[in-house]
Backbone as CSV, one residue per row, in Angstrom:
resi,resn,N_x,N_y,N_z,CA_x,CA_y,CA_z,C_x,C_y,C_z
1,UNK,-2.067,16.355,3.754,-2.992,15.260,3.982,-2.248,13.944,3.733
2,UNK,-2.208,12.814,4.470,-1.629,11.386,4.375,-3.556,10.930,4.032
3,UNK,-2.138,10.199,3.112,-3.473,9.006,2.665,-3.015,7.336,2.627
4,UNK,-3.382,6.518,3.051,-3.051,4.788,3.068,-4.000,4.423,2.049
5,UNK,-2.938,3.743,1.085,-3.706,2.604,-0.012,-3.537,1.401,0.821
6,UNK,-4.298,0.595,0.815,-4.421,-1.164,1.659,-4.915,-2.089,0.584
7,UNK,-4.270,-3.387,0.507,-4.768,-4.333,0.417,-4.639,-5.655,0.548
8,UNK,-5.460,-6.619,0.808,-5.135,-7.929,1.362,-5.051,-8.989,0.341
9,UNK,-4.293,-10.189,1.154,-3.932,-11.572,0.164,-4.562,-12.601,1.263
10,UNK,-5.185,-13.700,1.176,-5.397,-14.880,1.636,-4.807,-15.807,0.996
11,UNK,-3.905,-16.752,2.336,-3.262,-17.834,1.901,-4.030,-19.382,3.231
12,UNK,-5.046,-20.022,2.283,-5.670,-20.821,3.287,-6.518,-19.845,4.173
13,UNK,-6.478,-20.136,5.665,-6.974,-18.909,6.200,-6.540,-18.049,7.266
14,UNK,-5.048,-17.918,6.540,-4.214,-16.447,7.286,-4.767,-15.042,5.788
15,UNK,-4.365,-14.135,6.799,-4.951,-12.849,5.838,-3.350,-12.131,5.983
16,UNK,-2.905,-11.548,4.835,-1.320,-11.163,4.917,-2.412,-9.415,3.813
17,UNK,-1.860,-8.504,5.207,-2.276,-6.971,4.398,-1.063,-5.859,4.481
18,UNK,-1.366,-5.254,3.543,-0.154,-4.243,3.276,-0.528,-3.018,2.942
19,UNK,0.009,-1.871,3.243,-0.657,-0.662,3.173,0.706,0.513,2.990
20,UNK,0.461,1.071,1.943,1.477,2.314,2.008,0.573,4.002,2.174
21,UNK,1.714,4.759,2.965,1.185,5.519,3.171,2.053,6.924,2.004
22,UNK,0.766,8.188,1.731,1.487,8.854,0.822,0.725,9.813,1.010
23,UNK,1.612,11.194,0.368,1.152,12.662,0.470,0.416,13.044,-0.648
24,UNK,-0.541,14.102,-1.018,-1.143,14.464,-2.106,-0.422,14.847,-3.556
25,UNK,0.692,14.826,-3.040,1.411,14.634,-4.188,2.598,13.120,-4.398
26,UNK,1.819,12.790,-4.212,2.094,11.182,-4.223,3.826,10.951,-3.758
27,UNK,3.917,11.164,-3.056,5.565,10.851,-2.163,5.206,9.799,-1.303
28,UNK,5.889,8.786,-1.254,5.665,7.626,-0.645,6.240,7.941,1.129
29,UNK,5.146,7.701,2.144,6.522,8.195,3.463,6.922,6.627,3.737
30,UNK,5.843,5.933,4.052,6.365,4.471,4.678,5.375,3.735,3.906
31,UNK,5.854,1.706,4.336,4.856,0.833,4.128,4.575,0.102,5.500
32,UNK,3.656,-0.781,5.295,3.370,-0.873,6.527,2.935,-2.684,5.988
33,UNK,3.194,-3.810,6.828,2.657,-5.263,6.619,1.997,-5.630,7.661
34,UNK,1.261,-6.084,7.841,0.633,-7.134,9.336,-0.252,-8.693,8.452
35,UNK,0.055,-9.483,9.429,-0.333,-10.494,9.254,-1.858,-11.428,10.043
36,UNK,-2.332,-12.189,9.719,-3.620,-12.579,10.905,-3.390,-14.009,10.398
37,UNK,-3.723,-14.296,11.614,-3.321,-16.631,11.641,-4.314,-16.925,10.914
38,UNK,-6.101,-16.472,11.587,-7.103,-16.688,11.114,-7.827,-15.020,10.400
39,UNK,-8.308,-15.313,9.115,-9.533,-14.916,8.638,-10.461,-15.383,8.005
40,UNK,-11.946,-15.165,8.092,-13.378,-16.179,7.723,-13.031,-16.394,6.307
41,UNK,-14.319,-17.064,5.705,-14.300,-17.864,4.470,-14.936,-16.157,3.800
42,UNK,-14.176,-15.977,2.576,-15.232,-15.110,1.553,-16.580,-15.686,1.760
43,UNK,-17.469,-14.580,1.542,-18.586,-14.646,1.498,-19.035,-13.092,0.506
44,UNK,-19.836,-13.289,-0.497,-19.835,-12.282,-0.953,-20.815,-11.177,-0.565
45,UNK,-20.735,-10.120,-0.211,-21.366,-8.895,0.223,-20.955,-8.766,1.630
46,UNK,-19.858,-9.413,2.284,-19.891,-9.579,3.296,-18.504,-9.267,3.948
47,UNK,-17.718,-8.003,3.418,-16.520,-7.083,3.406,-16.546,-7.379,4.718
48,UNK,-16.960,-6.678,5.495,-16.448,-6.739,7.380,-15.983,-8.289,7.749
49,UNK,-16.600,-9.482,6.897,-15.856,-10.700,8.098,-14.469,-11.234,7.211
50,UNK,-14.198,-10.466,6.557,-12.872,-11.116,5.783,-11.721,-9.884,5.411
51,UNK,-12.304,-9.100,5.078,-11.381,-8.044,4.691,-11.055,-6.277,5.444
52,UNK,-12.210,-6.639,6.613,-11.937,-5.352,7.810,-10.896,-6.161,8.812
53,UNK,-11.241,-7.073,9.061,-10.167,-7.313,10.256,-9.153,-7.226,9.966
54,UNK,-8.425,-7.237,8.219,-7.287,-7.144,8.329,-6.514,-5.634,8.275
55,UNK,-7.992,-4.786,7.649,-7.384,-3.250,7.687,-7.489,-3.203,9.124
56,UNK,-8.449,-3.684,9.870,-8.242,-3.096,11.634,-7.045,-3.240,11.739
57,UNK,-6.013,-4.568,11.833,-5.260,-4.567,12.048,-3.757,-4.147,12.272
58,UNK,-4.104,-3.654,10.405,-3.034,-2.801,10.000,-2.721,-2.164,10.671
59,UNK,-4.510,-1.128,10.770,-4.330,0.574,11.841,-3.797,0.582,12.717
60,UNK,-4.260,-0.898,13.530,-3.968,-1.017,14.991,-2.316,-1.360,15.137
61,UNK,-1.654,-2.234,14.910,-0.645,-2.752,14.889,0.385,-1.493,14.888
62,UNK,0.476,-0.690,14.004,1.066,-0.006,13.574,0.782,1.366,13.619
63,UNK,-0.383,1.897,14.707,-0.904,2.831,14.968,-1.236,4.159,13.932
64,UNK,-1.840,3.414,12.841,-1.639,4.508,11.880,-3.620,5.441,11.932
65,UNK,-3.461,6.288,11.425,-4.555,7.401,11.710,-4.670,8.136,10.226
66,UNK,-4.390,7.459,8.993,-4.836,8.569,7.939,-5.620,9.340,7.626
67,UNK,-5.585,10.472,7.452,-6.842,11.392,7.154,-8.025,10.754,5.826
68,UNK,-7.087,9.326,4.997,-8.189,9.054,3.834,-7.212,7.347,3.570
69,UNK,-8.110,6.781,3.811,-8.093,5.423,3.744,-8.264,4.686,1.917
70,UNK,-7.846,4.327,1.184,-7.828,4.199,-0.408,-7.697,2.397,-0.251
71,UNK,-9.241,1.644,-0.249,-9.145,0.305,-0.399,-9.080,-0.632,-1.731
72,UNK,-8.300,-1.262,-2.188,-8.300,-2.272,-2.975,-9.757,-2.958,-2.680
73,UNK,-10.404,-3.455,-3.507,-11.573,-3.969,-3.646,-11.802,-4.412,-4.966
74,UNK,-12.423,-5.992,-5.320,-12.868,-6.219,-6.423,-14.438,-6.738,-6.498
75,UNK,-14.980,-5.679,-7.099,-16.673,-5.644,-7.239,-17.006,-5.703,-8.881
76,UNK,-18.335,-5.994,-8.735,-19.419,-5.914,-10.032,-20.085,-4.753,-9.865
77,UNK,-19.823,-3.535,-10.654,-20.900,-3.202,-10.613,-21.433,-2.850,-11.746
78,UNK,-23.003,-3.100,-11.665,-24.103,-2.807,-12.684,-23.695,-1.447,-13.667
79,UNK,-24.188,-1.787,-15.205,-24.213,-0.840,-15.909,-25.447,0.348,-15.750
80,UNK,-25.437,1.119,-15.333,-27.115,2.090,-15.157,-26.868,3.052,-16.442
81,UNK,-26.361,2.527,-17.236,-26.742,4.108,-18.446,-27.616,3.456,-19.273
């Protein structure tokens, strides 16, 4: 099974994403960079207009197909105990 960890940087509003790809026993095969001129303003709850276009990109650019996608993300979430 390949799996891609991804995650993105905003500088102004280019989006710079990076993604390595690795086996279940964590062997690194490749990395992978792509860049975008434009991405939208954060907005919070609102993942698809800032931080999908740049994983689309990745995939696309670089034709990658992992069986399990592993996103960097920074959230709140609620205590429920």
């Amino acid at each position: 099974m390949l799996y891609l960890a991804i995650d993105a940087c905003y500088t102004n509003n280019e989006g710079h994403v990076a993604g390595v790809e690795f086996t279940q026993d964590s062997a690194v095969k490749n990395t992978y960079f792509s860049h975008l001129e434009y991405v939208a303003e954060y907005q919070s709850g609102e993942f698809y207009k800032r931080e999908l276009p740049c994983i689309k990109k990745l995939l696309e650019e670089h034709q990658l197909t992992p069986e399990c996608i592993i996103i960097d993300g920074y959230v709140y979430l609620e205590n429920t105990v």
